[in-house]
C-alpha positions, 0 to 999 in steps of 0.5 A: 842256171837258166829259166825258173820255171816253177813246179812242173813247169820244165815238163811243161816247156818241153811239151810246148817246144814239141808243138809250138817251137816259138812258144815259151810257158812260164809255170810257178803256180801255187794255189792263193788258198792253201799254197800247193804247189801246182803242175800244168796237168793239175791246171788241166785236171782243174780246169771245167768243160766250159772253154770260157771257164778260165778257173782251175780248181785246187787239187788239194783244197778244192779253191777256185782261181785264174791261174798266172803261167805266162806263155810267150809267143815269139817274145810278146806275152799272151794275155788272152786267158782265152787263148792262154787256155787254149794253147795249154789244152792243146799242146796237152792234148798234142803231147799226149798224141805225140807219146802215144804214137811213139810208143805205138810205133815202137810197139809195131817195131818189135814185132818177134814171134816170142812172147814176153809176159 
């Protein structure tokens, strides 16, 4: 039961409740091209330097398009593909931060004199 959150999307939901606790990411992406299914990182993978780009690229057949997750925010739906992009670059960038320190911290935690290879 619950959401369907699409491929990938579950990861992605809980990345965003870690950063943005009033936010809620829908993800059923497919690529309109070749139909691959894509993952939140594969929008990112995909997505060029440029800020205003909204476009990300197939992983897969290289087809270029606006992705469609939804994010909700407190109920309301973001429409900004700015501010859409914006938040999912962010919460990736965050979660990464976040998975680093954590094993950072448990890596200072277990600090025996024995070495393990």
């Amino acid at each position: 039961g619950g959401m369907d959150w699409g491929t990938g999307g579950f990861e992605a939901a809980v990345r965003f409740s870690h950063v943005f606790p009033e936010v809620r990411i829908k993800l059923k992406e497919e690529c309109p091209e070749c139909g691959t299914a894509m993952a939140d990182v594969d929008i990112r993978a995909g997505w060029s330097g440029n800020m205003n780009d909204y476009t990300t690229r197939c992983p897969n057949c290289s087809e270029k398009f606006v992705p469609r997750f939804a994010l909700m925010e407190s109920g309301e739906r973001v429409k900004s593909p700015s501010k859409r992009r914006r938040m999912l670059h962010f919460t990736a960038a965050a979660a990464a931060e976040t998975t680093t320190t954590a094993s950072a911290a448990k890596k200072k935690k277990k600090k025996k004199k024995k070495k393990k290879a």
